[in-house]
Steps between C-alpha positions, in 0.01 A plus 500: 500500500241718714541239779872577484465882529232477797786292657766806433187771555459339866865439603576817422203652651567341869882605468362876522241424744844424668619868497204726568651634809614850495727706703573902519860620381667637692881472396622318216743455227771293301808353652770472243866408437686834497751427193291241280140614588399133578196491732561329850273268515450409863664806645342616851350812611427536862441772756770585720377325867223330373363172336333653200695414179450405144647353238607573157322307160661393250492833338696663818179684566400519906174640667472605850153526580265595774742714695377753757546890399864571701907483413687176440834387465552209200752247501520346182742119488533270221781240543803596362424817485555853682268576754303836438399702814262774432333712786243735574239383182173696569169328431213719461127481329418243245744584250810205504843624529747349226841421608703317200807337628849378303738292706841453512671100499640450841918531531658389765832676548750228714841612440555487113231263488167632350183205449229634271173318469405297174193581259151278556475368130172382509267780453373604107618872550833424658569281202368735244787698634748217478403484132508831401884536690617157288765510258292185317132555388337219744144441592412398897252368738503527856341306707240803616365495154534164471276426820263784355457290141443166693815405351568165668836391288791664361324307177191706520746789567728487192139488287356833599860655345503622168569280206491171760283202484519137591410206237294243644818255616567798698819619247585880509458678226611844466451744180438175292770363617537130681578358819899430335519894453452590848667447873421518839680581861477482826639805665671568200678157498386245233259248607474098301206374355331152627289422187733391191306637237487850636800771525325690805385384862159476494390856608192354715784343777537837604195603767455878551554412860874476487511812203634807557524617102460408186727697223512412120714648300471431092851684418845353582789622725868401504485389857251219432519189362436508087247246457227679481302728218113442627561651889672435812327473744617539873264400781649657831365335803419673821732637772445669837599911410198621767333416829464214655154332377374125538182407278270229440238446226260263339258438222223253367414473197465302134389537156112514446487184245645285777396561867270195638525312142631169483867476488694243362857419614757186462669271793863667588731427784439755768395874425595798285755573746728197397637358191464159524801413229597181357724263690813494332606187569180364262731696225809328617406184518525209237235536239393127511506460879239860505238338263537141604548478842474840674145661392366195578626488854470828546287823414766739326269818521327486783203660308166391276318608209188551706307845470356608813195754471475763834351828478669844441525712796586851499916537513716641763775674582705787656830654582687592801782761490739669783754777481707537837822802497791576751685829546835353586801676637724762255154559304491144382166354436367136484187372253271215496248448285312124445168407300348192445187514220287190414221487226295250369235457177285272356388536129280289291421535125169309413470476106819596366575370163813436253496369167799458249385594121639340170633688224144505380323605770364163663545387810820282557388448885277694691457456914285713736633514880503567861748614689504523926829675605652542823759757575740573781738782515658590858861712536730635742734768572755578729715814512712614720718859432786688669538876446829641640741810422354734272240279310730156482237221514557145476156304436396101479254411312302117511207462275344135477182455274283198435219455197341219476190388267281172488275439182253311415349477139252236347476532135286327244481547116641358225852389400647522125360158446159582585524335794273629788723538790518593908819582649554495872783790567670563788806759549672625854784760371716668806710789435735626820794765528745579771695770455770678718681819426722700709556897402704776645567863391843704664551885418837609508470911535250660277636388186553123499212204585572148471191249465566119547262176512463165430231256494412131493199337390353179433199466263275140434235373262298163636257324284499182789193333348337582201264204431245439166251253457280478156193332427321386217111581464328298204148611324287363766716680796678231650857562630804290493857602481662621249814269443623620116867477579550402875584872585201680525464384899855644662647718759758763412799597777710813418729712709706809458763648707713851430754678669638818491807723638542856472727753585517890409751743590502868384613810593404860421662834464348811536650859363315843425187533627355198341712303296570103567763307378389072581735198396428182606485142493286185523449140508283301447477055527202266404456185504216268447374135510170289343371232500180268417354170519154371354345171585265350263205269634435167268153421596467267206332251746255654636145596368325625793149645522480905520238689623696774644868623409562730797465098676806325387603291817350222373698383267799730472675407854756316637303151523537474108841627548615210709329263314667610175133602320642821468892559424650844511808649265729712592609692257803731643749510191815712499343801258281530774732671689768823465735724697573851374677815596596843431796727651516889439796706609417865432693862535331812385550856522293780501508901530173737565618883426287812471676747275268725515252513791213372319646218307614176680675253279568113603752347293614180585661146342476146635756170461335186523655153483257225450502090518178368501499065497236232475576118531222263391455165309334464160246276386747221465600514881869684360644748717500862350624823615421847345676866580440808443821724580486926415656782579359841411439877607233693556493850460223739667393852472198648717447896458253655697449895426326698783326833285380597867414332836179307336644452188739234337587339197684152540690286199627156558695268244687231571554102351444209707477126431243202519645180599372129463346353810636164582239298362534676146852417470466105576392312185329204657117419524394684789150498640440615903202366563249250323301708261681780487671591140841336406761688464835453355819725514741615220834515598622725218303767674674879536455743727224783355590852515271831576528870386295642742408909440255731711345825547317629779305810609441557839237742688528505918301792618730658846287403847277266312497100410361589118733416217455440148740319295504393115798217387603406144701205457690299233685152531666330248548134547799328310482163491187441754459142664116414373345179553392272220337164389656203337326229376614192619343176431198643395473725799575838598816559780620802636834640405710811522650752204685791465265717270659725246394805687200691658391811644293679753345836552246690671381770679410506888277728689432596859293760709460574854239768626344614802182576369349718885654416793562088606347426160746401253518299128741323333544324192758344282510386102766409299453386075779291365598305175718252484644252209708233489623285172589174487782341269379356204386110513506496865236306661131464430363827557239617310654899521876541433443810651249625743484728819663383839322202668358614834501883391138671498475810297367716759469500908271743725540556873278683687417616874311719668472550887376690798689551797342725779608513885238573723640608858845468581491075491243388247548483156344347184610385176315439193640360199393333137736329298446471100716295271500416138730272306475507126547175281822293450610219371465215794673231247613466135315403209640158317427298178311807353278586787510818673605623836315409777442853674355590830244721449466871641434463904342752749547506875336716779593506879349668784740575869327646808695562839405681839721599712252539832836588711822462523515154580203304366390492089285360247517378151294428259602350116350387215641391159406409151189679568425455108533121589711528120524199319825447336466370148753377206406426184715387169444653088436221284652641173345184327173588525513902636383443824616534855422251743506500862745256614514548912283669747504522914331724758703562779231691678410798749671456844430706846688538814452679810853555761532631837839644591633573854807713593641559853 
């Protein structure tokens, strides 16, 4: 721990040796936006017939230094903008001259045609204002703050939020609530899920490259769609509103516990940028002419079972982002903005360990592992806006995202049989999304705005070659394989492909002063396709000498293939395979009316018409179909109640609904990868259904980014979709019930302060309880009724950071990150044993940045600084103890970046 802080002690020592330079003041200020107050970041100030100019922070605040005694004229530009001309500024003595400055948005006057210029939405202060203004209570992140916090997904975003925290498979879960209870978009527009067992996109596809915002809202509004009580949460992805810019960066780096170790990594076709999948015609092709005649002509996979060994070299990567604009003729204007982001990691956990316990407390089996992991996330965006008339814009939008992560783990222990085992694991999972959308927004006098847009995306999930070998060690260490049922050597194949169309149209009406009037309509279309194949290796015949598993060439190749030694089965039945999908046609209506000044009230309704369809075979190859057909409203009210400027009071209520995934509606054995839990659907599953109440406070100091709010909250959950266990011949599979009821509540706190000047603190808490009860006779679970799985009691967020300019170019930044996550319940306890929980975990981050001009910076990050170990352990009612059943390290990780802008 003292080596750690020396580290943190030095960095942030040689980040201020950085800034020692000082300059005289001679005129300075802020530069803000006259009607909102919003500082201009990146506004000029130069005098008149000169070079000498500055800049504006991010806190609109410039400094003109060094200047002679004498008179100047200022000119004073930021794009968009009015310019400001002021003359005959006398400089005298040592004693600065302060000149604060509020500008006006730029308006063209053509005829009858007026273009107005659009808000930058990615500063903290500008979107403090944005949530203040909102009819809904939200919570954002812009990409400013983001960048500040080290924040290098939307995934490590969403977790620094009140109430929000991610389970280890990377689920959502929001106030206690699940991944099933929440939703995401895309620029408003709903975005599909590649992994089968999760509702949500996984968060970490989105790199803060391509981010503009981040906004979560926890309380429902007519105009969205109802499945959702947890949050929605609406990642808005950059566009070009400002100058032209063109930037480069890159960063080294890797976690502590794995630079220059050995690393330990399986034989795949090609690299992390390509898939590899399955031939399909190895599927389509006769079962008896595959196994007899083909594998033994032929090599199917084009891959081994070999482990090579290399060393682990720090990881790179970067980003590269331009923003071009056109004034065109009549006031029109023309956008471009395009980023490309690539990252890569490498992770090992040395000594992990996972045991399953018996009713009694004993060990049922017990393994200790290692795990190498390779990681490759890259993304693009493209978009390309066209402002004309007033502030008519039409905007594409192309977003394309890749993830994709190699694994490695060895384990030895023991199996339930006391046998002392080695397994041999590989996995290659690839996760990709390409999405389009197309957006436009007409006004029609001052009263009436239409807003259109459509998208269409295409999500996957590839498993192309997951591949297991075991091995058998006796009492005096010798290895053979382990051949108990000629399926412990295979190779698993699975592939998943979803697509989605949707189109929104709604128009607004505006009377009084402030009042709205929206109606609207939406649909949306979903369809999606799976499949799987395993392939089991009969090696019977063989009994070769082992000295090393990562060696396997000689005796698991294509020579014993051909010579019919070894024989492969393909197992690729029907229930293997499903196709599902889900249509939505939606109206709603909505009115927002103030009557009196202080009191807005939202009231609005929503229609939706649901069919939601899964085709599959059961266990006896029979061709099934289940449906799910609804149609409901769902009303909404959101009060907000201003008792001055600073000041407000919101209320929210509404009811919403939880519906089935796919894979919980089809009632066949379903299992996506080889070792992963079996699962099987209920088709007499019904839709869930959420009454959802909230009250928030709400403190925003005028011309400052403090705020303080406090939020109590109450759901109601009729009929909630939990997951439970079956036995079923003598083991435990996964099914799906809807619960009698449940509930949720909490309450969720958050401060901002500027503590002296460019030092500010932040934190975030939130304390919930939640319960759920089960039907009677339902399943195997030890509690019929319990608190939410996945929801911690408690969560603490907090941040603290220093941002000083120095000059009119170079600026620092200074930031530590703290997180705590209380307890929850990582998986249900069965046949009288307890839950397994995840015990309390701690996280601390460190962010460092220097600006040395306006070009060329520096960063420096480290996190897990704690290097936490994350820990789950299981209450043994039997004998009154509780036992760690799981532990990992992920470990402490640094990174250094260099960024360039032009």
């Amino acid at each position: 721990m003292k080596t750690v802080r020396k580290k943190v002690l030095f960095i942030v020592t040689l980040l201020s040796l950085l800034s020692t330079q000082l300059m005289a003041e001679n005129i300075k200020g802020i530069i803000r936006d006259k009607s909102s107050k919003e500082p201009l970041t990146g506004a000029t100030v130069q005098i008149v017939g000169t070079n000498i100019g500055v800049i504006a922070d991010l806190d609109g605040n410039y400094n003109l230094a060094g200047l002679k005694n004498g008179t100047y004229n200022l000119e004073i530009k930021y794009v968009s903008y009015k310019t400001i001309q002021i003359r005959n500024i006398k400089v005298s003595g040592s004693t600065p001259t302060v000149l604060n400055f509020e500008m006006e948005p730029e308006s063209l006057v053509l005829g009858d045609v007026t273009v107005v210029a659009r808000k930058n939405l990615e500063g903290e202060k500008a979107l403090l204002q944005e949530r203040q203004k909102a009819t809904l209570a939200i919570e954002n992140m812009g990409a400013k703050e983001m960048s500040l916090k080290g924040v290098s997904s939307v995934a490590d975003g969403v977790k620094k939020i009140t109430g929000v925290s991610l389970a280890s498979a990377g689920q959502l879960i929001v106030r206690g609530l699940g991944d099933r209870y929440s939703t995401t978009t895309l620029n408003g527009l709903p975005i599909a899920s590649p992994n089968p067992d999760n509702k949500l996109i996984p968060l970490d596809i989105f790199p803060t490259s391509t981010v503009k915002n981040i906004t979560v809202s926890k309380v429902y509004e007519a105009g969205a769609f109802a499945d959702y009580s947890g949050a929605h949460v609406d990642i808005g992805t950059r566009e070009n509103t400002g100058e032209d810019f063109f930037s480069i960066s890159i960063n080294a780096g890797g976690k502590i516990n794995t630079l220059f170790k050995d690393f330990y990594s399986s034989d795949r076709k090609g690299s992390l940028f390509s898939t590899g999948n399955l031939n399909k015609s190895l599927l389509t092709m006769n079962k008896s002419e595959f196994e007899d005649s083909y594998v033994k002509n032929n090599d199917p996979f084009g891959t081994s079972f070999s482990i090579s060994k290399n060393t682990s070299l720090p990881v790179i990567g970067g980003s590269l982002g331009v923003g071009k604009s056109w004034k065109l003729n009549n006031g029109q204007r023309l956008s471009l903005l395009a980023s490309v982001g690539i990252s890569n990691d490498s992770q090992i956990l040395e000594d992990a360990y996972v045991t399953t316990l018996t009713a009694q407390g004993t060990n049922l089996n017990e393994f200790s592992y290692d795990k190498y992991t390779s990681e490759l996330k890259m993304a693009g965006l493209a978009s390309v806006g066209y402002t004309f008339r007033k502030a008519d814009r039409i905007n594409y939008t192309l977003f394309y995202a890749r993830n994709a992560v190699d694994a490695y783990m060895r384990r030895e222990g023991y199996d339930s049989e006391g046998v002392n085992l080695i397994g041999s694991n590989s996995v290659f999972h690839a996760y990709t999304l390409l999405n389009n959308q197309l957006l436009g927004h007409h006004e029609f006098g001052k009263q009436w705005d239409l807003n259109w847009s459509a998208s269409y995306g295409e999500t996957g999930s590839d498993e192309p070659d997951r591949r297991q070998v075991m091995f058998r060690k006796d009492d005096a260490g010798a290895l053979s394989l382990f051949k108990l049922n000629k399926q412990e050597t295979m190779r698993y194949y699975g592939e998943l492909d979803e697509k989605e169309v949707v189109g929104d149209l709604r128009l607004n009406y505006k009377f009084g002063e402030s009042n709205k009037i929206k109606i609207g309509g939406t649909y949306k279309d979903k369809d999606r396709d799976f499949t799987s194949a395993r392939f089991y290796y009969n090696l019977n015949a063989i009994n070769p000498t082992i000295t090393d598993i990562y060696d396997t060439d000689g005796y698991l190749n294509q020579s014993n293939l051909a010579n019919g030694t070894i024989s492969i089965t393909r197992d690729f039945q029907p229930k293997y395979t499903y196709y599902a999908g889900s249509e939505i046609a939606a109206a709603f209506a909505e009115a927002e009316y103030y009557p009196i000044q202080s009191l807005l009230v939202s009231l609005g309704v929503r229609y939706e018409h649901s069919t939601q369809w899964v085709r599959y075979w059961d266990d006896a190859s029979n061709e099934k179909r289940s449906e799910l057909n609804t149609d409901d409203f769902f009303p909404a009210l959101n009060m907000k109640y201003n008792f001055n400027p600073a000041n407000s009071l919101r209320l929210s209520a509404s009811r919403t609904v939880t519906r089935p995934s796919f894979i919980e509606m089809a009632p066949f054995l379903y299992k996506e990868s080889y070792g992963s839990s079996e699962i099987r659907g209920n088709e007499n599953l019904k839709n869930g259904y959420n009454y959802n109440i909230d009250l928030r406070y709400e403190f925003f100091p005028q011309n400052s980014s403090d705020m303080f709010s406090i939020t109590g909250y109450y759901k109601k959950l009729e009929s909630p979709i939990e997951r439970v266990q079956e036995s079923s011949g003598g083991s435990a599979v996964h099914s799906f019930r809807n619960a009698d009821n449940g509930m949720a509540a909490g309450v969720e706190i958050e401060i901002r302060k500027e503590i002296i000047k460019n030092l500010r603190f932040g934190i975030n808490g939130s304390y919930m309880y939640t319960d759920v009860k089960l039907p009677e006779g339902e399943g195997i679970y030890t509690d019929s009724q319990r608190q939410l799985q996945g929801a911690s009691p408690y969560l603490i967020n907090a941040d603290l950071s220093y941002t000083p300019s120095f000059g009119e170019e170079r600026r620092m930044s200074l930031a530590m990150m703290y997180n705590v996550q209380g307890p929850r319940i990582h998986s249900v306890g069965i046949y009288n044993l307890g839950n397994v929980e995840q015990q309390a975990l701690h996280t601390f981050d460190f962010v460092g940045n220097y600006e040395f001009n306006k070009h060329f910076s520096a960063k420096v990050q480290l996190k897990d600084l704690l290097n936490s170990t994350v820990r789950f352990k299981q209450d043994v009612p039997s004998t009154g103890k509780v036992v760690e059943v799981e532990s990992f390290k992920p470990g402490m990780s640094a990174e250094i970046g260099f960024t360039y802008k032009f």
